[in-house]
PDB file as gemmi writes it, atoms N, CA and C in Angstrom:
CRYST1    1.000    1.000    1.000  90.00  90.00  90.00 P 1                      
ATOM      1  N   UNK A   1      98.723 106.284 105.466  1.00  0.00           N  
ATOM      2  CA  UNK A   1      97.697 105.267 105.358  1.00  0.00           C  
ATOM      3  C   UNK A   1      98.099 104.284 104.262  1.00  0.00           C  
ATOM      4  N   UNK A   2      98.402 102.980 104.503  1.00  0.00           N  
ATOM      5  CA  UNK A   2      98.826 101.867 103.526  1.00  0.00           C  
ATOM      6  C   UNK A   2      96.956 101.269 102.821  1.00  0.00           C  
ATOM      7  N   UNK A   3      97.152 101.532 101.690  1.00  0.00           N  
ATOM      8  CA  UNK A   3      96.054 101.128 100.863  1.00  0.00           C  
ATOM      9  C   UNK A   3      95.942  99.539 100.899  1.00  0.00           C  
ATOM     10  N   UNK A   4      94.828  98.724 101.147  1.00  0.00           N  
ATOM     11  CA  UNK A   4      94.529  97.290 101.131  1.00  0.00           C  
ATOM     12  C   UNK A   4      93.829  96.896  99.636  1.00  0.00           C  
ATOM     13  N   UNK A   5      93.988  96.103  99.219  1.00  0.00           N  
ATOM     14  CA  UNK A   5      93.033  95.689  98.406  1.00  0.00           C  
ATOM     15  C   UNK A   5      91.725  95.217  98.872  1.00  0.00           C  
ATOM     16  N   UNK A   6      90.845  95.607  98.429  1.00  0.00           N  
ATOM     17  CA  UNK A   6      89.525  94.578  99.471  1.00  0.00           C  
ATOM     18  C   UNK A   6      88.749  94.140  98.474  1.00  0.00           C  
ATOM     19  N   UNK A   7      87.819  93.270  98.727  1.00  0.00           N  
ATOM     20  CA  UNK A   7      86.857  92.695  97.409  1.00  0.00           C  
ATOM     21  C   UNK A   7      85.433  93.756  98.096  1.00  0.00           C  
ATOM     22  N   UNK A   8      84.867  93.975  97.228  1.00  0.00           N  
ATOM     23  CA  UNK A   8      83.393  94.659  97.591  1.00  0.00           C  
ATOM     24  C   UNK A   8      81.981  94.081  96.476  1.00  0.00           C  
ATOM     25  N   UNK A   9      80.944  93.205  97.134  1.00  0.00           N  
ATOM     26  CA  UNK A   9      80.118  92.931  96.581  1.00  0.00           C  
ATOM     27  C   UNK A   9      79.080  93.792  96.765  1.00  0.00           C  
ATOM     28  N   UNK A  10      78.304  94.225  95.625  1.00  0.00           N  
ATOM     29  CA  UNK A  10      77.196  95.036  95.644  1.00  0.00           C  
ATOM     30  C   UNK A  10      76.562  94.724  94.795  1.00  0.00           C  
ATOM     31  N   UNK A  11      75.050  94.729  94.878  1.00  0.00           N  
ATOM     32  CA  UNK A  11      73.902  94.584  93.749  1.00  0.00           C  
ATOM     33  C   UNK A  11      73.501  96.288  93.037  1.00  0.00           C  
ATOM     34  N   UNK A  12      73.240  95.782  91.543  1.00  0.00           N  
ATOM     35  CA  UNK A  12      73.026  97.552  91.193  1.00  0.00           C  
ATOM     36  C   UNK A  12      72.184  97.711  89.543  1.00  0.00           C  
ATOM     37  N   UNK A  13      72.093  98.447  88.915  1.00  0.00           N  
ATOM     38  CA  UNK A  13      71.618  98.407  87.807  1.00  0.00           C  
ATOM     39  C   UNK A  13      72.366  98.919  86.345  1.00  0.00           C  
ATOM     40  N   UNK A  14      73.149  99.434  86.830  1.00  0.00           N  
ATOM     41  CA  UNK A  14      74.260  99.682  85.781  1.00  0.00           C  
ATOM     42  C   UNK A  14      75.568 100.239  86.361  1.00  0.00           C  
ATOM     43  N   UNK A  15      76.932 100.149  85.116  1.00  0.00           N  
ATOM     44  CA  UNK A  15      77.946 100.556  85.712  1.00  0.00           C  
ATOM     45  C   UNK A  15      78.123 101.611  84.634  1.00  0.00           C  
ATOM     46  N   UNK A  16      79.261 102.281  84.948  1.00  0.00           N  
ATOM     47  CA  UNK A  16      80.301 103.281  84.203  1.00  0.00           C  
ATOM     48  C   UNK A  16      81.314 103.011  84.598  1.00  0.00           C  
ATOM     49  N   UNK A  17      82.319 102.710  84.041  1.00  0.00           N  
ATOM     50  CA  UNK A  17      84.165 102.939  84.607  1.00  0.00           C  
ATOM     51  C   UNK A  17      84.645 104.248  83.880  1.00  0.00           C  
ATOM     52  N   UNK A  18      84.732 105.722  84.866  1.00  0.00           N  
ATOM     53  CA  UNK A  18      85.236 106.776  84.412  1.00  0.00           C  
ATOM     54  C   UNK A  18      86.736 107.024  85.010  1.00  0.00           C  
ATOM     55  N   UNK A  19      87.485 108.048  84.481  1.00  0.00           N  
ATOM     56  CA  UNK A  19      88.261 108.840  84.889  1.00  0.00           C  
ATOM     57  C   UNK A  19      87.871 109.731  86.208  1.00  0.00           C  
ATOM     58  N   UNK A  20      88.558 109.862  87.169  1.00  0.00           N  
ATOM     59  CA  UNK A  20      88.105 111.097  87.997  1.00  0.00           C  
ATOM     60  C   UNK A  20      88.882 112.283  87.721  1.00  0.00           C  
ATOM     61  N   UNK A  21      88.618 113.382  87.397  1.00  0.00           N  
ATOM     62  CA  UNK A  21      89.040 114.687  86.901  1.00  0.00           C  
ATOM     63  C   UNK A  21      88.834 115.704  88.150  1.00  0.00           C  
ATOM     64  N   UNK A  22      90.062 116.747  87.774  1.00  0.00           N  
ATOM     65  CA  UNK A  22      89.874 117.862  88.873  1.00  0.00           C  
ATOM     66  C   UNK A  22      89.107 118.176  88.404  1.00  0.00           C  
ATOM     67  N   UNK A  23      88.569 119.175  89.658  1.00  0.00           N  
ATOM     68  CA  UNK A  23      87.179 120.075  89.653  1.00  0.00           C  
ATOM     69  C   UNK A  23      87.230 120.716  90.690  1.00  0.00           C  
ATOM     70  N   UNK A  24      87.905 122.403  90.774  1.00  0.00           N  
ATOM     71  CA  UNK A  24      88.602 122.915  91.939  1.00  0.00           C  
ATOM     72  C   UNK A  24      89.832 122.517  92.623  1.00  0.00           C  
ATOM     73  N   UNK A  25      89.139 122.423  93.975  1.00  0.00           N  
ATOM     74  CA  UNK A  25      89.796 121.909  95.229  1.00  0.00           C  
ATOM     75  C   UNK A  25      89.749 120.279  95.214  1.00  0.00           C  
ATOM     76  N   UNK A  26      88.756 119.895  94.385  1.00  0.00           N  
ATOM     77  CA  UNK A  26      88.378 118.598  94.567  1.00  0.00           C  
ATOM     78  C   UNK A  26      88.344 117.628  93.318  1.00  0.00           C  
ATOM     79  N   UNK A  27      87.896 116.297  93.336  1.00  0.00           N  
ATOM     80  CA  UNK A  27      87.663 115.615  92.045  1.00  0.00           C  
ATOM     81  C   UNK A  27      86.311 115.347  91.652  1.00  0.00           C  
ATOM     82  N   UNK A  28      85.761 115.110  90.752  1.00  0.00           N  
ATOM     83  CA  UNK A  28      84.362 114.885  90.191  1.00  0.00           C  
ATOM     84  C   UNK A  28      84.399 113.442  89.100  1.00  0.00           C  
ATOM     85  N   UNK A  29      83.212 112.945  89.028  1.00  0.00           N  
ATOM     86  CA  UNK A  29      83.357 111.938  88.411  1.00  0.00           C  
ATOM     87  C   UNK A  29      82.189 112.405  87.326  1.00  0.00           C  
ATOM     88  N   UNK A  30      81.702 112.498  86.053  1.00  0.00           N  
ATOM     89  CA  UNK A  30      80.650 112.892  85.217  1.00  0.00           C  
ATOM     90  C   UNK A  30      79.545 111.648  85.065  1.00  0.00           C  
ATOM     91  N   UNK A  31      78.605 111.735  85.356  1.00  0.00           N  
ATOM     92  CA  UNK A  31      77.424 110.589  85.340  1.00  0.00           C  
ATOM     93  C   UNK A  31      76.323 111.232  84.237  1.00  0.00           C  
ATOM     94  N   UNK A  32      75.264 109.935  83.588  1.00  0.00           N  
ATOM     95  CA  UNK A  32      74.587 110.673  83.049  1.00  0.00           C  
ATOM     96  C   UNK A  32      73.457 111.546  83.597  1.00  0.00           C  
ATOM     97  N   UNK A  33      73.061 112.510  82.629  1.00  0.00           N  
ATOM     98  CA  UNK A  33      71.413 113.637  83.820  1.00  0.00           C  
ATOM     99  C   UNK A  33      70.586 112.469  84.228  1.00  0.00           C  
ATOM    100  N   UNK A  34      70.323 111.132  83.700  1.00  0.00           N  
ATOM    101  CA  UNK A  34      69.332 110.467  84.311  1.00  0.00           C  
ATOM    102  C   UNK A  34      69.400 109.580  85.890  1.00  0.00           C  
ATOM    103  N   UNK A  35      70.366 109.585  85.758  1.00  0.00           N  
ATOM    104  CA  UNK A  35      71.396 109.425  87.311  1.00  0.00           C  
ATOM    105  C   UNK A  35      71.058 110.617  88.223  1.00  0.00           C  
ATOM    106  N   UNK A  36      70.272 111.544  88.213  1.00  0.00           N  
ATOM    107  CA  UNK A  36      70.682 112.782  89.231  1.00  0.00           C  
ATOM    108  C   UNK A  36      69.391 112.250  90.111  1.00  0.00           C  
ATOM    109  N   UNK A  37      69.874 112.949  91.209  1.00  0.00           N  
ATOM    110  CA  UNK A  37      69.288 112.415  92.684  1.00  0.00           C  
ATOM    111  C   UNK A  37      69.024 111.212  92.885  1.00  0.00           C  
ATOM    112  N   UNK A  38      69.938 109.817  91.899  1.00  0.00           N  
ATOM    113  CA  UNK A  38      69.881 108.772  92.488  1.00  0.00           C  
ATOM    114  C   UNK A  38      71.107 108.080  93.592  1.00  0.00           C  
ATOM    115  N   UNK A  39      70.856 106.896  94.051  1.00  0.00           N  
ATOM    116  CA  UNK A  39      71.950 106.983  94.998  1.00  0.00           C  
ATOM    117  C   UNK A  39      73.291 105.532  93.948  1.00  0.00           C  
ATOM    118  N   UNK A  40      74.319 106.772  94.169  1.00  0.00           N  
ATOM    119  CA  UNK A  40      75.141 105.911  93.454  1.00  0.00           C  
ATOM    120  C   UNK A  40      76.244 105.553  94.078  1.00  0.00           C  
ATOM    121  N   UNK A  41      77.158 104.439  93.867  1.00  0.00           N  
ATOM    122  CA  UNK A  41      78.233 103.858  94.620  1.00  0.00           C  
ATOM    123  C   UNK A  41      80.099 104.352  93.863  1.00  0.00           C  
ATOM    124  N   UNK A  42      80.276 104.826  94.150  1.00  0.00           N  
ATOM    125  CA  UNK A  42      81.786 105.010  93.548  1.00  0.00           C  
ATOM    126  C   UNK A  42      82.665 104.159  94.207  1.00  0.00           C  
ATOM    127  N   UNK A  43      83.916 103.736  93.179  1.00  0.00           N  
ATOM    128  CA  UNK A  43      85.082 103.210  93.853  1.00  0.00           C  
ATOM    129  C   UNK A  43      86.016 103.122  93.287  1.00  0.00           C  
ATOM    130  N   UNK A  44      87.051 103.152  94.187  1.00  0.00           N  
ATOM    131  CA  UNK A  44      88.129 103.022  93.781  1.00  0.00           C  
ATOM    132  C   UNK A  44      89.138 102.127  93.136  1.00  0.00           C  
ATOM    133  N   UNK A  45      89.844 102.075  91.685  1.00  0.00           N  
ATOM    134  CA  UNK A  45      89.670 100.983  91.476  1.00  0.00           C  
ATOM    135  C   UNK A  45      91.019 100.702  91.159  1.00  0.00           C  
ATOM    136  N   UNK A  46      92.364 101.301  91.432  1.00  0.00           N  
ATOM    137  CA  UNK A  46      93.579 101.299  91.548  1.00  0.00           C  
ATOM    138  C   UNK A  46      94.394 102.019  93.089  1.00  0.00           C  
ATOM    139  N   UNK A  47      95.081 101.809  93.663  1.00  0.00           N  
ATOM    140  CA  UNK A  47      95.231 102.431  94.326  1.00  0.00           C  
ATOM    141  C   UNK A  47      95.991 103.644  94.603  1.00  0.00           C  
ATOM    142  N   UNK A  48      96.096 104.196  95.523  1.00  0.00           N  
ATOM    143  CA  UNK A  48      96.329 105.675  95.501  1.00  0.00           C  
ATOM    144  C   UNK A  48      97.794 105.758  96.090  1.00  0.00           C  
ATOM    145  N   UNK A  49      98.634 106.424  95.354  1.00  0.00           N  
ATOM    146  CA  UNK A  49     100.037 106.534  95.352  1.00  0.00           C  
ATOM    147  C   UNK A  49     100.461 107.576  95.998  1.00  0.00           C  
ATOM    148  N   UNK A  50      99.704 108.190  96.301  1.00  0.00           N  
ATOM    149  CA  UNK A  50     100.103 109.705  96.649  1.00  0.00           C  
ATOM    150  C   UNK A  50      99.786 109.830  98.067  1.00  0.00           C  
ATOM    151  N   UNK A  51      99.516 108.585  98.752  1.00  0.00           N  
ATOM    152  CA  UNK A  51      98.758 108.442 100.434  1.00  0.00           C  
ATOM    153  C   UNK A  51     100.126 107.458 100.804  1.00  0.00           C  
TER     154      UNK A  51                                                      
END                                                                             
């Protein structure tokens, strides 16, 4: 799969720019507790070398 750059506009109320860290099998991103059960947008923001 060749990675594209794309532009993505979205409206929202705050950001974070984190690290994504293993966590198992998988990756996790850490948000704050006041964030839980809201709906949040992740992305990607370099592309992926390993695809």
């Amino acid at each position: 799969m060749v990675m594209v750059k794309i532009k993505i506009e979205t409206e929202g109320y705050a950001t974070i720019e984190k690290k994504a860290m293993a966590s198992g099998n998988s990756t996790s991103i850490y948000l704050p507790n006041t964030w839980k059960g809201k709906k949040v947008l992740a992305i990607l923001l370099e592309p992926n070398e390993d695809e």
